[in-house]
N, C-alpha and C positions, 0 to 999 in steps of 0.2 A: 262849758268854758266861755268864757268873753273875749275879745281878740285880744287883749294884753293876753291874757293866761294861754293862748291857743301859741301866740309867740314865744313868750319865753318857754312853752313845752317844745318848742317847736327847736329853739337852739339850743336845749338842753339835750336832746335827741341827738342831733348832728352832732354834739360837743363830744357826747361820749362814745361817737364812731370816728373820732380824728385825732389822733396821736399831736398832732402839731396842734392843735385848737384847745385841747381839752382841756389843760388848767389855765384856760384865759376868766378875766374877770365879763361880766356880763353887763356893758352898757346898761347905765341907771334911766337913764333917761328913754324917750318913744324913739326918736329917731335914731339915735346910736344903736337902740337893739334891733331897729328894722335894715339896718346898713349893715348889721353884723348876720343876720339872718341871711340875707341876700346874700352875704361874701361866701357864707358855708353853704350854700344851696350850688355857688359858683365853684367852689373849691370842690365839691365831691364826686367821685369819680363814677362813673354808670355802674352801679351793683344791687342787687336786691333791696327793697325794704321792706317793709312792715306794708300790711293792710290797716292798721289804726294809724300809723304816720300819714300816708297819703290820702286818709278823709278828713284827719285835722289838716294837713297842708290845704289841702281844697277848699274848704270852711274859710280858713286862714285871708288864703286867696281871693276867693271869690268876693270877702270882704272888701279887700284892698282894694281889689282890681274895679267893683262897685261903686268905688269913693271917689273917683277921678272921673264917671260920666263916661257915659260909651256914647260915640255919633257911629250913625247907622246911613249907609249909601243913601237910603230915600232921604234922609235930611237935605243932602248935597243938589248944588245944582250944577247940572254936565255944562263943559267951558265949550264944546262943540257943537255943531248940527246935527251930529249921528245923534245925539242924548246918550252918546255912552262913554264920553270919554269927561272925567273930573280930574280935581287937583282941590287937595285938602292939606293943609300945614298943619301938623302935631304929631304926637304919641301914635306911630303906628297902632299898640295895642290896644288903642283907645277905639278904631274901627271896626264897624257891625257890619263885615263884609263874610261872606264867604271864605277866602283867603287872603291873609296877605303873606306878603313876601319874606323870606328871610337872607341878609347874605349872609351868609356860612362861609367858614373856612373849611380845607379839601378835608381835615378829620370829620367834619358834620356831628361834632358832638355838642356844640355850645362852647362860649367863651369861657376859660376857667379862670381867666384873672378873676381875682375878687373885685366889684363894684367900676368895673369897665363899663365905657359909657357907650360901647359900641350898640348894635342893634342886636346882634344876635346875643350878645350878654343881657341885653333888656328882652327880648324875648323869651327867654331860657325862662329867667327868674320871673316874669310875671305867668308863665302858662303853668311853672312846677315841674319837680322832679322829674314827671311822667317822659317830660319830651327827650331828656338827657336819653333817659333808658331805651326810647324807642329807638332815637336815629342811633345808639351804640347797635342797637340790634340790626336792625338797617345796613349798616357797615358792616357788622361782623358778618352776615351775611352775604356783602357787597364781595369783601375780601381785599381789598386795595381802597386808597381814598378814591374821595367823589373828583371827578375830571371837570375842568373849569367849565362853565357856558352848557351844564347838565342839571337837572332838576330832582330832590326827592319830594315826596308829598307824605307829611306826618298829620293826626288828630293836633288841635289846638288847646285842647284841655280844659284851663280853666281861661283860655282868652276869649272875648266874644266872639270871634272870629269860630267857623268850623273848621277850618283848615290853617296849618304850616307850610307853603311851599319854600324849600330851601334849595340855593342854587350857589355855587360859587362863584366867584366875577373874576375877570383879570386883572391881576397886580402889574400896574403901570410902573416899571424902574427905569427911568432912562427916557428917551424919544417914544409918544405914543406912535403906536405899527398899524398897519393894517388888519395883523392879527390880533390886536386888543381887541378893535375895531371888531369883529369877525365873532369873538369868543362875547365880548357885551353882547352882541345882539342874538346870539344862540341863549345866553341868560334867558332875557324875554321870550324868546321864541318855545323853548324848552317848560318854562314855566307856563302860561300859557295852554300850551302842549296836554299838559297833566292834569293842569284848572280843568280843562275840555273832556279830557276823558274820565276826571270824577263829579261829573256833574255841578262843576260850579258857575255860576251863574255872577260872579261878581271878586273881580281881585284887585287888591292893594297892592302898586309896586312901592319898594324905597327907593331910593337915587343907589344901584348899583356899585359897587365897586371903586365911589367917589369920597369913600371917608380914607381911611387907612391905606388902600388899596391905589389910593392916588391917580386916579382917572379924572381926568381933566372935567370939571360938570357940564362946560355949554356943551362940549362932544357929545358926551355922555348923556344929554337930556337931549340930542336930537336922536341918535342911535333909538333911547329907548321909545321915542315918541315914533319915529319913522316906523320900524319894528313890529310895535301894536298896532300902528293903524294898517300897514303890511298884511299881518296876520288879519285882521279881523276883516277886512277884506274880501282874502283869498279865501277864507273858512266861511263869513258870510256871518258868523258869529253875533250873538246878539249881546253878549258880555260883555258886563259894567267893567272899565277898569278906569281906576283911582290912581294918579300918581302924587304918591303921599312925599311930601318935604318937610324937614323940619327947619333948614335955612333959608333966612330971609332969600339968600340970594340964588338957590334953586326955584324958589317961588317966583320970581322974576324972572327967570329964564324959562321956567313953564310956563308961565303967562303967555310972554312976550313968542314961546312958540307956537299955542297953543289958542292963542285970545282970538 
């Protein structure tokens, strides 16, 4: 197969496992079927599949994920004197790190909005299927959701990355507290935490809990900055971490913390 045909086998598959999707017409064009792909990768629930579904997804994937350019830590140059602390603007998934980060919500199964711009909806859908299915097992295991300011650690799949660390952050309503305050930095510390004990050597954070979740960013980029250098510190730690931004104006606030 070629990747047109690995795609539309790909949402031909899913079409005929979704009652609401199934007699949809099939975007003519490249980009409409790669957004419709996306949306039912989004929309479906953690359940069994196929061993030939998830080596064409992978195929599929590894394509995509290929085409946008992976940067790898050693590209980077550390903003600090230790040499271990950086700041990169882009596509999380686009880093050759050990892990990066993901924020999760307390279910920890991925965003199922279709074509949500969040991170963990972009994480979901470029790693594949696989990660849905893990972290539902994870849970179902767990037996209650994930508790804010705690960390799991999943396989990254098809991301370059070797690892998923997911953690959920605290949802800011109202005046931020002390205990935002308290639960951000258990985020970091937690994450971190797990990086260490599975041998990783280098991790990506996102700006926590500052999209949706509505935490204020300068707070919030000093939390996470005080935090790591806190941890790595006290641990003595030689590990790369990356604080990945996609807005301009996190970019600026890490600089200006960090420069």
């Amino acid at each position: 197969m070629n990747q047109a045909e690995r795609r539309i086998w790909l949402i031909k598959e899913l079409m005929a496992k979704d009652d609401y999707y199934r007699n949809y017409d099939i975007p003519s064009d490249e980009n409409g079927q790669k957004d419709f792909l996306r949306a039912l990768m989004n929309v479906r629930e953690p359940k069994d599949i196929s061993d030939e579904f998830l080596q064409i997804q992978d195929e599929y994937l590894s394509v995509e994920n290929e085409s946008v350019g992976f940067v790898s830590v050693d590209e980077l140059e550390p903003i600090d004197s230790t040499g271990q602390l950086y700041i990169w603007q882009g596509d999380i998934t686009r880093l050759k790190v050990d892990a990066i980060v993901n924020a999760a919500n307390s279910q920890m199964c991925g965003c199922f909005q279709p074509l949500h711009s969040c991170i963990d909806n972009i994480i979901h859908s470029k790693s594949g299927i696989q990660l849905r299915l893990k972290c539902a097992d994870i849970m179902r295991k767990q037996g209650h959701e994930e508790p804010t300011g705690k960390a799991k650690i999943t396989p990254a799949y098809n991301l370059p990355c070797e690892y998923v660390i997911h953690t959920v952050g605290p949802i800011v309503q109202g005046p931020l507290t002390k205990k935002h305050e308290e639960l951000l930095s258990s985020c970091y510390k937690s994450c971190l935490d797990i990086a260490a004990e599975n041998g990783v050597k280098s991790i990506a954070f996102c700006c926590i809990s500052t999209g949706v979740f509505m935490f204020p960013n300068q707070r919030a980029a000093e939390i996470a900055v005080k935090t790591v250098k806190n941890w790595l510190s006290a641990t003595g730690s030689e590990m790369k971490v990356v604080f990945n931004v996609f807005k301009d104006m996190d970019l600026d606030i890490y600089s200006s913390l960090l420069g």
